[in-house]
C-alpha positions in Angstrom: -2.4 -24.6 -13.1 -0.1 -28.3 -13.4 3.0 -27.6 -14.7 3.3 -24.5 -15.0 3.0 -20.3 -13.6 -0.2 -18.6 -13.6 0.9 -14.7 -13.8 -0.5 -13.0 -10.4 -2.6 -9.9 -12.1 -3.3 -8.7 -8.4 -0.6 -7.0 -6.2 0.4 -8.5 -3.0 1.0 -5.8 0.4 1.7 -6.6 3.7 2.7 -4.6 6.4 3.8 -4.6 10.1 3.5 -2.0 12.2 4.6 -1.3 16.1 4.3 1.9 18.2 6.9 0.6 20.6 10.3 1.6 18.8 8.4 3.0 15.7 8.6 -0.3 13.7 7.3 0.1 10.5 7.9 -2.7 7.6 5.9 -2.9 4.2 6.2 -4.7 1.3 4.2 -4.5 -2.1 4.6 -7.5 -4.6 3.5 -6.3 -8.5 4.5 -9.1 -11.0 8.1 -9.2 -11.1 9.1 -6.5 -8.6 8.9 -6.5 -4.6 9.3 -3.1 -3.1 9.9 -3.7 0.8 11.4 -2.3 4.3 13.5 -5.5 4.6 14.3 -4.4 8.7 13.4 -1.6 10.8 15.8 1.5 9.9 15.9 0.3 6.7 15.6 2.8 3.4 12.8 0.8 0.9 14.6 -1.3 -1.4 13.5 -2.5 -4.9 13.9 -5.6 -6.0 13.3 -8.0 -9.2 12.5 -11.0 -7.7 12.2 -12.9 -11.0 16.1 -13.0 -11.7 17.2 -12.2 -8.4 14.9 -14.3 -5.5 17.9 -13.8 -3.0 17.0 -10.0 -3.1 20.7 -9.3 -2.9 20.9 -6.1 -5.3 18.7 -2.8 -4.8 17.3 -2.1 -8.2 16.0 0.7 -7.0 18.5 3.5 -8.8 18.0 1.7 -11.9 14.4 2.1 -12.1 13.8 5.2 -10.6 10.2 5.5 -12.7 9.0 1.6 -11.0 10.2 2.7 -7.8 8.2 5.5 -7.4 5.1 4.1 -9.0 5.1 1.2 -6.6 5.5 3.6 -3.9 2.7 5.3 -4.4 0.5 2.1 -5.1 1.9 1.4 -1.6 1.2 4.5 -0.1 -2.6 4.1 -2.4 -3.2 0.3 0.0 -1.9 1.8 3.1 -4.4 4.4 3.5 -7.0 1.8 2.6 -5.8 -0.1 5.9 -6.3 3.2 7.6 -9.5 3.4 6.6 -10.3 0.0 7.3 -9.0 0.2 10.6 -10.8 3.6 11.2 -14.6 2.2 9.6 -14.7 4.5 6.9 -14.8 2.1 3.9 -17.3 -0.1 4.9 -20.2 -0.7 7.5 -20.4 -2.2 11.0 
């Protein structure tokens, strides 16, 4: 769309992950809100990307209820790539 936002209706993920050190960074992207594992040793952070693109303040404590649901939509996608990785979800 010219000149203006189309409004994502589909989540983002993305995810790194390493054996060697136990590197593990994920990020979910639902409208507004990013939920992400900005470096390895990190605690997952929430942020509202809309009035705060720097991603300089943790929302997290403030919305306990959106943390927690886009945790588990996170957790939901990462066992999807499990099973991707692993051939269950679809044929060879």
């Amino acid at each position: 769309m010219f000149g203006g936002h189309a409004v994502r209706q589909i989540p983002i993920a993305a995810g790194y992950q390493r054996l060697y050190k136990n590197t593990e960074l994920y990020a979910l992207i639902m409208n507004q809100y990013k939920i992400c594992i900005p470096d390895a040793g990190d605690e997952m952070m929430l942020f509202d990307i809309k009035t705060d693109p720097t991603e300089s303040h943790d929302i997290k404590n403030d919305k306990p209820e959106l943390f927690q649901n886009m945790k588990a939509k996170l957790e939901e996608i990462k066992e999807s790539w499990r099973e991707s990785r692993e051939g269950k979800d679809y044929q060879w």
